[in-house]
N, C-alpha and C positions, 0 to 999 in steps of 0.2 A: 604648925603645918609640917606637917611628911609626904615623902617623896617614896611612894612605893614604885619600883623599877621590877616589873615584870618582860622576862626574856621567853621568845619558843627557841628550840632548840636547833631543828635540824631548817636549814638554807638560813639562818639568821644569825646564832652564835659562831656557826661556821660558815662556810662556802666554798664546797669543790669548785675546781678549776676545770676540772672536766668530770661529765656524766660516766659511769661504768655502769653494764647492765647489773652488776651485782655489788652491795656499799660493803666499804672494806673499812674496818676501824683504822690499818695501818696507816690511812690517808689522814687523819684527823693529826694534827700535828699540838706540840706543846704550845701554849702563845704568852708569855708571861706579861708581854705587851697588855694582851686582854685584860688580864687579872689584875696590871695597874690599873687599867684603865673602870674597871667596875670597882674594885675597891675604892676608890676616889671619890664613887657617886657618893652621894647623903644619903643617908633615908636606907630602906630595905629593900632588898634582891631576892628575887622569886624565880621560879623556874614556870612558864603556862604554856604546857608540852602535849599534840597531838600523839606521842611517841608512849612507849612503856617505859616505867621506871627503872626497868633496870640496862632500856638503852641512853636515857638520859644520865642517868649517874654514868655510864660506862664513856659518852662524850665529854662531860666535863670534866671526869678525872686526866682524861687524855691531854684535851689542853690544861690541865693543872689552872681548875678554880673552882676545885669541889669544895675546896675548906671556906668557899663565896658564899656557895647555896648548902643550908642544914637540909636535909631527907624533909623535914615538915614544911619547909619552904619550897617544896619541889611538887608542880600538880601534873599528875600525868592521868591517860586513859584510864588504867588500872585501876587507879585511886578514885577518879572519877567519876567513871560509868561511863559516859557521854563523852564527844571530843569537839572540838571547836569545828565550827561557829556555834554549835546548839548554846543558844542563852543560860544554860544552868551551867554548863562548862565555866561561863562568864560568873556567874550568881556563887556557886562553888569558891571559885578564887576568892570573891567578894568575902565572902562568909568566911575564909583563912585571913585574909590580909588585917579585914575588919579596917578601914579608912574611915578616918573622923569627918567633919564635915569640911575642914577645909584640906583637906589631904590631897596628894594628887596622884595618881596610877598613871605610870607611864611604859609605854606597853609595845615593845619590839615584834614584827614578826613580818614576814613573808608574804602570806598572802592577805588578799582584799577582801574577803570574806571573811577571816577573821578580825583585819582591822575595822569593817563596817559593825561589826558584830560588839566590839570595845567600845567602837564612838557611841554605840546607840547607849550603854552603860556609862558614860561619861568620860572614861580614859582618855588621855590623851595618847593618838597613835601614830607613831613610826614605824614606817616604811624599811622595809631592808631589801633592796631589789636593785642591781644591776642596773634596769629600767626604770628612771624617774616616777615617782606615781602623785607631783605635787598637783597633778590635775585632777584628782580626787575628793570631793569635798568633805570624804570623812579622814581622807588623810592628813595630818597635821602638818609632819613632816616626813620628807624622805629622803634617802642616804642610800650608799651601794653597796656599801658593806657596813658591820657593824663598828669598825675603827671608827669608822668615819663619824659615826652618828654619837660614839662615843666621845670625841674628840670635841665634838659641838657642844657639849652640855656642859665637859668639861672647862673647854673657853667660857660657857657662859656665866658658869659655877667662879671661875675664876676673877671675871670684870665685875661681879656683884663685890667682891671683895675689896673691890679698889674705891 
């Protein structure tokens, strides 16, 4: 069994503190925290990005965990055609990751349309939202940021071990 760890990018791997009417890269800060914290997981790390590829590579070198995600592990619009929630955006990733039959896709993001769009494909989906969303019945789990939801798996990664 493998654990493919699919991230989006923008309000999930980061999160402004406050809105600007215009995004400024200078706000996206280094987080090495992060980078322990994803390198730790098992299994493989994806990028499944409404965004263009050369703003997602341009976020994750910022916070310093580009050497996380290879360029072929990274799915954005460009690459894709379509963006999330349309099903082939989902079907797309599938077709990269390529998941055996007991594998498990676990799949970060923001909003509820994209995670409704995950469950209907089987992922398991976290929530990254400020706003609880465990009253969702396709949300799995939810978290407020992404520390947090990292931290959980980590713990749980770690009591399997005991």
């Amino acid at each position: 069994m493998t654990i493919h760890w699919i991230f989006d990018v923008d309000d999930t791997l980061y999160q402004l503190k406050k809105r600007k009417p215009h995004f400024d890269y200078r706000d996206i800060r280094h987080d090495p925290y992060l980078r322990n914290l994803i390198n730790g997981l098992p299994g493989t790390k994806h990028i499944f990005s409404n965004s263009m590829m050369v703003h997602s590579k341009r976020i994750v070198n910022k916070q310093g965990i580009n050497k996380i995600f290879s360029p072929h592990r990274i799915y954005t619009r460009d690459k894709m055609g379509v963006i999330k929630p349309n099903k082939y955006s989902y079907s797309y990733v599938m077709n990269k990751v390529k998941p055996k039959n007991n594998d498990y896709l676990v799949f970060f993001d923001d909003r509820d349309e994209n995670l409704e769009m995950a469950k209907k494909h089987g992922w398991v989906t976290v929530s990254i939202n400020p706003k609880p969303k465990n009253h969702l019945s396709f949300v799995d789990l939810s978290f407020p940021n992404i520390h947090r939801a990292l931290n959980f798996f980590s713990s749980v990664k770690n009591r399997r071990r005991m």
